[in-house]
C-alpha positions in Angstrom: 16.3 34.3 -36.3 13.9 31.3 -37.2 10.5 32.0 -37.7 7.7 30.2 -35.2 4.2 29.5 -35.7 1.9 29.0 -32.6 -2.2 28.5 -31.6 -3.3 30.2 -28.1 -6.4 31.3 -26.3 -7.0 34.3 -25.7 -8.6 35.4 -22.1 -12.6 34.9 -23.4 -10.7 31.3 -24.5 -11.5 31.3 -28.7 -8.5 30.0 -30.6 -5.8 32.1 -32.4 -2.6 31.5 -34.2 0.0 33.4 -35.8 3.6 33.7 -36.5 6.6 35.0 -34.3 10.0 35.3 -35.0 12.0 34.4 -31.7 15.5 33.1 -31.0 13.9 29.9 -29.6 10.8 28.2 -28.1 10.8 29.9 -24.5 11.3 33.2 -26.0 7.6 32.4 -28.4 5.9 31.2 -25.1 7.2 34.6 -23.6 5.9 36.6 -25.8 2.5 34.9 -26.1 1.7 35.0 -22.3 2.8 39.1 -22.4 -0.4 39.3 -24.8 -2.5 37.8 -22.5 -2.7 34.5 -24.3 -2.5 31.0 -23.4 0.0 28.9 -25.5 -1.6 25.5 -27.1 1.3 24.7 -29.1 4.5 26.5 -31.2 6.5 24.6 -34.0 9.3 26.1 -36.1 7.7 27.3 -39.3 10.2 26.4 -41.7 10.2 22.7 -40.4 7.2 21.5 -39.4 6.8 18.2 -37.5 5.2 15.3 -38.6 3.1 13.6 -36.0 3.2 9.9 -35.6 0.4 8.3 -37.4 -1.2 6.9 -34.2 -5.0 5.9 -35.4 -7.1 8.3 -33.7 -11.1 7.8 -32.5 -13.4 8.8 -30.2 -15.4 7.7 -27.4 -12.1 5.4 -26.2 -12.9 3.8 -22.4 -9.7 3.9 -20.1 -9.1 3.2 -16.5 -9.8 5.6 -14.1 -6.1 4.8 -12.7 -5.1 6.2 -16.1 -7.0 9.2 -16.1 -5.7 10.2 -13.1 -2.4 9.8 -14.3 -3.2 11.9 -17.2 -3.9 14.3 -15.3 -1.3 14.5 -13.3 1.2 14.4 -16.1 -0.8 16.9 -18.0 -0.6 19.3 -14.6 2.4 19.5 -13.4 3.9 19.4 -17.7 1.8 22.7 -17.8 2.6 24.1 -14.6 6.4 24.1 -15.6 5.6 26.0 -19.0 5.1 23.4 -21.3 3.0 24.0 -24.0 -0.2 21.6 -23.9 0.5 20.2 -27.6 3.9 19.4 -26.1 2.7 17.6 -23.1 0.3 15.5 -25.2 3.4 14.6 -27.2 5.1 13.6 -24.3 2.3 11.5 -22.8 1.7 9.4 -26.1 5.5 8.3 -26.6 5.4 7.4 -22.9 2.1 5.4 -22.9 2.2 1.9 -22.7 -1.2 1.2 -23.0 -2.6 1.1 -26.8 -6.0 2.1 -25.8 -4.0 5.0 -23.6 -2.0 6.2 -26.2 -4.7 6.2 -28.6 -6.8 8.1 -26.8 -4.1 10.9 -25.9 -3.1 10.9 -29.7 -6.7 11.5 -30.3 -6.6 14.6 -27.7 -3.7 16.4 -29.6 -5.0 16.0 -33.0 -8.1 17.7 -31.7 -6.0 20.8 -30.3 -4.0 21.0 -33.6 -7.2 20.8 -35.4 -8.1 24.2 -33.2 -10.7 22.7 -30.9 -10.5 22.9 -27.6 -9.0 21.0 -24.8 -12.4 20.4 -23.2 -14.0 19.8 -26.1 -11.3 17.2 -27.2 -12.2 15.9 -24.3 -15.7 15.3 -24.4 -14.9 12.8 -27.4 -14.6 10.7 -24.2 -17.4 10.4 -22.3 -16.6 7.1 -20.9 -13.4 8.0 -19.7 -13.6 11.7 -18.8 -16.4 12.4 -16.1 -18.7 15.3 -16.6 -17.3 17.1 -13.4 -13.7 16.5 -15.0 -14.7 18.6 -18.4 -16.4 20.9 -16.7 -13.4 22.0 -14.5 -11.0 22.0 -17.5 -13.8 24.5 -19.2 -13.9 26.5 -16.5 -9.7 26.6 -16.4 -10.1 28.1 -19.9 -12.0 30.8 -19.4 -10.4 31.6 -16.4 -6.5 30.5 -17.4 -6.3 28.8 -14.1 -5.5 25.6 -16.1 -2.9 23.8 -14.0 -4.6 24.7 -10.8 -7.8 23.3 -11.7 -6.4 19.9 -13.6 -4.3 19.7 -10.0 -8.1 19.8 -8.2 -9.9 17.7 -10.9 -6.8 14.7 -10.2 -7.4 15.1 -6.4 -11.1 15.1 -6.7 -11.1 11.9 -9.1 -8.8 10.3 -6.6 -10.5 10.8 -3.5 -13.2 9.6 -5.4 -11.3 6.4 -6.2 -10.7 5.8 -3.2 -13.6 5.4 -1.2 -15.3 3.6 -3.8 -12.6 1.3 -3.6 -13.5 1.1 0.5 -17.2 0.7 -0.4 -16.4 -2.0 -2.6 -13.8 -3.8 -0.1 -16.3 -3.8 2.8 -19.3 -5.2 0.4 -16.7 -7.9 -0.9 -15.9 -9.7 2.2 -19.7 -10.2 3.5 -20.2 -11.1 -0.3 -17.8 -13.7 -0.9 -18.9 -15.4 2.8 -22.4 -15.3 2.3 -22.0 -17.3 -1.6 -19.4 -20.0 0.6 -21.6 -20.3 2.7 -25.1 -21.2 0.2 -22.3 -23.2 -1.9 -21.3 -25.5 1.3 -24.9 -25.7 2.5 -26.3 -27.0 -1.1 -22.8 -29.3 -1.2 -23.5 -31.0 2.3 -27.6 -31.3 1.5 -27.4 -32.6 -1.9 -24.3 -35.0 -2.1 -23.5 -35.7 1.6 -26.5 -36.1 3.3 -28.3 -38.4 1.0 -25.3 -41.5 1.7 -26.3 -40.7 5.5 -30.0 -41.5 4.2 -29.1 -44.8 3.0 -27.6 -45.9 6.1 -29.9 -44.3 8.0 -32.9 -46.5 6.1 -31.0 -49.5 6.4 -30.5 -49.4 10.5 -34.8 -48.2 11.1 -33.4 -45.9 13.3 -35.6 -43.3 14.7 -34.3 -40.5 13.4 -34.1 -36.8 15.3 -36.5 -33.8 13.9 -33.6 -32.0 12.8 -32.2 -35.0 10.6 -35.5 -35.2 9.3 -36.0 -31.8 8.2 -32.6 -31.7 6.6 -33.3 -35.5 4.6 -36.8 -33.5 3.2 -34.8 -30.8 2.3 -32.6 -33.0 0.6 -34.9 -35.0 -0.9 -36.6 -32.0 -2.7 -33.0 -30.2 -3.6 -32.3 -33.8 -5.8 -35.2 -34.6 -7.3 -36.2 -31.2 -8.4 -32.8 -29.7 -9.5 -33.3 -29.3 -12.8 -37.0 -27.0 -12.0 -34.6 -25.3 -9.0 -32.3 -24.1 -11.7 -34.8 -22.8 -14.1 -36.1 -21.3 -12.1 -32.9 -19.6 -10.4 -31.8 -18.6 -13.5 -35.2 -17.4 -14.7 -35.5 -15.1 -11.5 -31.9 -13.6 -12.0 -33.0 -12.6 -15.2 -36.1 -11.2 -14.6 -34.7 -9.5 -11.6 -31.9 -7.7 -13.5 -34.7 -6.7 -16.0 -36.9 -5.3 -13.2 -34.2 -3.2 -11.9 -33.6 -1.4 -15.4 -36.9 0.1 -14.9 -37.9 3.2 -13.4 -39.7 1.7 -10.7 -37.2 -1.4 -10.1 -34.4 1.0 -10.0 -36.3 3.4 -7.9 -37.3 0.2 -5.1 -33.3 -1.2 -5.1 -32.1 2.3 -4.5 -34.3 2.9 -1.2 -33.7 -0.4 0.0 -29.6 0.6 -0.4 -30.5 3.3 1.7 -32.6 1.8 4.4 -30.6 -2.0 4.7 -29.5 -3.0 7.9 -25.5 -1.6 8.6 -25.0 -0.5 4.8 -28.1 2.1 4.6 -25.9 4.8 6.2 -23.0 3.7 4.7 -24.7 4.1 1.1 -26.5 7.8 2.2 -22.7 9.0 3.5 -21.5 7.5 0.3 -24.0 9.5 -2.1 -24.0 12.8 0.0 -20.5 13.6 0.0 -19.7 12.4 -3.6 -22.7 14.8 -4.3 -21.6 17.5 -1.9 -17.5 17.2 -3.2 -19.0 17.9 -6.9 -21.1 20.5 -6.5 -18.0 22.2 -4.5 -15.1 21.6 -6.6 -17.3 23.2 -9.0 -18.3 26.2 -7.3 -14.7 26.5 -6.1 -13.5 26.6 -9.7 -15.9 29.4 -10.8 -18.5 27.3 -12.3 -22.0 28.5 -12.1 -24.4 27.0 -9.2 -26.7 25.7 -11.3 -24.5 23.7 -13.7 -22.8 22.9 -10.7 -25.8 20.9 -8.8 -26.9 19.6 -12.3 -24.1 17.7 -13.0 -23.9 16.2 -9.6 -27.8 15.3 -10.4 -26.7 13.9 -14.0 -23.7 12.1 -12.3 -25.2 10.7 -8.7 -25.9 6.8 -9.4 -29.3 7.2 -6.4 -32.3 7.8 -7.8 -33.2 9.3 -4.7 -30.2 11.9 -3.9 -30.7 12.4 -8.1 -34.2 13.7 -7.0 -32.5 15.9 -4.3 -30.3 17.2 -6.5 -32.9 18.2 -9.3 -35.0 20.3 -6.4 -32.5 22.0 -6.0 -31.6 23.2 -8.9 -35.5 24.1 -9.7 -34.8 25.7 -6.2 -32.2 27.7 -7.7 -33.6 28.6 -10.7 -36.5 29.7 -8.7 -34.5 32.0 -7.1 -34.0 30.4 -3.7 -31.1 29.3 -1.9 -29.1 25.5 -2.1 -29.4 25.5 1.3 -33.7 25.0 1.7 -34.0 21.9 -0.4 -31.8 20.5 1.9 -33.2 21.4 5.0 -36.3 19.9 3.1 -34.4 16.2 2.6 -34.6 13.5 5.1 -31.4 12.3 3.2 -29.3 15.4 4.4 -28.4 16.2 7.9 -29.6 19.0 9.7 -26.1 19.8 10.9 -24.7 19.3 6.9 -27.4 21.7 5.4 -26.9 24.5 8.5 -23.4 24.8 7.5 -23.8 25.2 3.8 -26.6 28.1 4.9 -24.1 29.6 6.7 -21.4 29.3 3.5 -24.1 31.1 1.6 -24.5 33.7 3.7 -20.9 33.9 4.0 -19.8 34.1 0.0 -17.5 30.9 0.7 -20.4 27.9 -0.4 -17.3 25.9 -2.7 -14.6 26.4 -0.1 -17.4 25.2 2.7 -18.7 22.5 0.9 -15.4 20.9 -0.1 -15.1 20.6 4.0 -18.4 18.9 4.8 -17.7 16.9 1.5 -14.0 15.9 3.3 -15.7 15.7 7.0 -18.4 13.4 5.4 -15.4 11.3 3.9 -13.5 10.7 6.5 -16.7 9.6 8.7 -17.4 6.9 5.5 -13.9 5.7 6.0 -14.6 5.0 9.4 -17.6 3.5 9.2 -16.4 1.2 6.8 -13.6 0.2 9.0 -15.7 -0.1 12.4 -18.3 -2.0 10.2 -15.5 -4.5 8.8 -14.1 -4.9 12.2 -17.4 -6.5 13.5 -18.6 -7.8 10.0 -15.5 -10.6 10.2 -16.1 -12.3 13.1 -20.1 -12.4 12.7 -19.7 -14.3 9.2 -17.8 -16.7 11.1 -20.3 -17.5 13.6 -23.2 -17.7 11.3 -20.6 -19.6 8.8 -20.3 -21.9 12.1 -23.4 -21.9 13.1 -24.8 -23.1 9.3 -22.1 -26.4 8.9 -22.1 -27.1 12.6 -25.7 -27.5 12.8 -25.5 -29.6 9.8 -23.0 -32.0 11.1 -25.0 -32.0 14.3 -27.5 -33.1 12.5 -26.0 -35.6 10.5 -24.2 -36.9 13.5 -27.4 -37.3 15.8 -28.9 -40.8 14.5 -25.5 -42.1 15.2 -26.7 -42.3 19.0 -29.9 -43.8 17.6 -28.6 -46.5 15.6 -25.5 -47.8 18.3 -29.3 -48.3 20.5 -30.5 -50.2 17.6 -27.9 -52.2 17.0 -27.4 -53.0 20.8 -30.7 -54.3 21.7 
């Protein structure tokens, strides 16, 4: 019988390898999971396969549409028995993607160089979350490896998701409100100064509206050139500002106190931050690293200062559940049922819920807020070019008097 040679974890998760001499391929895996080991990868010994030579590197940046198909892939590969070198293989000749592919290839030469999957993974920050890692670290030491990549892909999809809402219902408002500044300028600087001429030329006595628009007009053409410095100036300045502490700090509370989208952003925040820290949990990760990671990962200044008083609180030796109670950002109703999950022993399972009841009330929101948002841009889009044709259209009366007497 040929001779195999294999690497493995063992149940504390360090690396091992060895030799077995098997009948064939299943028959190695067999052996190594009666020892209480987890396969990485088994070749025949006597011919030993040459890798493609894919260049390899770290730190590559992929979609998040492609991580979650890596993980998928890489899950349900496992889940049937397939060695994780050998799922890697099979990703890499399937890729399409060069960046893809590269970073996959880059993944397998890390596990043949004996390293392990999460730290092959943290090569890639920029592609692999920290909650992401985490989870595939915690399916090492607990062997629950397709389970937890099957939690990590529904977790970074659900994510996906309603950023992809958030983002579609801050679009639409978006793109009306810039038509609607880009029509306004259009009709004051180019249309309504060939009204002015006429209007000069007939001494018609002109309306109060008409007049306010021609000294808007007026100013808009003759002091473009400051008015664009000065745009672009403040753009710049502002996006400066905001990289700050204290700019950062100011646009974050204004997200979370704006008219209609201040409880969309805190439902937003809170249940990304409450799905993390529960996955986590759920997975056997400690609390602590659990609440820091949804502090090092939450994008609010404001819920990150949440999240780092509570894990002081923790460290302190009190429960998740008081800083919470504390927050104006949670709910009352939110932070009774994770005290209640602690007292329980069922915080992850718990958490996940509120996470997923917090969720689905976003979603609504978003839809209910979309639904009214649509026709409101079109009055005030109405309301903006129709009182600027009115006014344009006013001196009309003025001058037919004129020219009639």
């Amino acid at each position: 019988m040929p001779n195999f040679t294999y690497t493995a974890r063992d149940q504390s998760g360090q690396p091992v390898a060895g030799t077995v001499t098997a009948a064939n391929v299943a028959e190695v895996l067999q052996q190594i999971r009666s020892e209480g080991r987890y396969p990485v990868s088994v070749k025949p010994a006597d011919e030993p396969g040459q890798p493609a030579e894919i260049p390899t590197g770290a730190n590559i940046k992929i979609s998040r549409a492609d991580v979650i198909q890596f993980s998928t892939q890489l899950a349900v590969m496992v889940e049937t028995g397939v060695t994780l070198s050998e799922a890697l293989d099979c990703i890499v000749k399937q890729a399409e993607k060069p960046s893809f592919r590269t970073l996959v290839s880059d993944i397998a030469s890390q596990l043949q160089a004996g390293n392990s999957l999460s730290v092959a993974l943290s090569r890639h920050p920029r592609s692999f979350p920290r909650l992401f890692i985490a989870l595939i670290r915690a399916s090492e030491k607990s062997g629950m490896l397709p389970k937890l990549l099957h939690r990590a892909t529904e977790y970074l999809r659900d994510e996906q998701q309603i950023v992809r809402k958030v983002k579609g219902a801050l679009t639409y408002p978006a793109i009306m409100f810039t038509f609607a500044v880009t029509t306004t300028t259009f009709l004051l600087t180019f249309v309504l100064p060939r009204f002015t001429i006429i209007y000069a030329s007939k001494k018609a006595a002109l309306p109060v509206p008409t007049k306010i628009l021609m000294t808007v007009s007026d100013f808009l053409v003759g002091h473009w050139v400051g008015l664009l410095v000065g745009l672009v100036v403040a753009v710049v300045s502002l996006a400066v500002y905001l990289q700050t502490e204290s700019g950062a700090r100011g646009w974050h509370y204004a997200q979370l106190h704006m008219p209609l989208f201040g409880k969309l952003y805190r439902k937003l925040h809170l249940s990304r931050g409450l799905r993390m820290v529960g996955t986590m949990c759920g997975a056997g990760v400690n609390l602590l690293d659990c609440v820091t990671t949804a502090h090092d990962l939450c994008p609010n200044t404001h819920f990150r200062d949440l999240w780092k008083r509570a894990g002081e609180d923790i460290q302190a030796g009190r429960q998740l559940s008081e800083p919470l109670f504390e927050s104006p950002l949670v709910p009352r109703s939110v932070s009774q049922m994770i005290f209640s999950a602690e007292k329980s022993g069922k915080l992850g399972s718990v958490m996940e819920q509120v996470a997923g009841f917090a969720e689905e009330e976003l979603k609504e929101q978003i839809t209910s807020m979309t639904r009214y948002i649509e026709p409101l841009m079109i009055v005030l889009m109405g309301l903006i070019i129709g009182g600027i044709s009115l006014a344009l259209l006013l001196p009309i009366f003025s001058i037919s008097k004129v020219m009639a007497s």
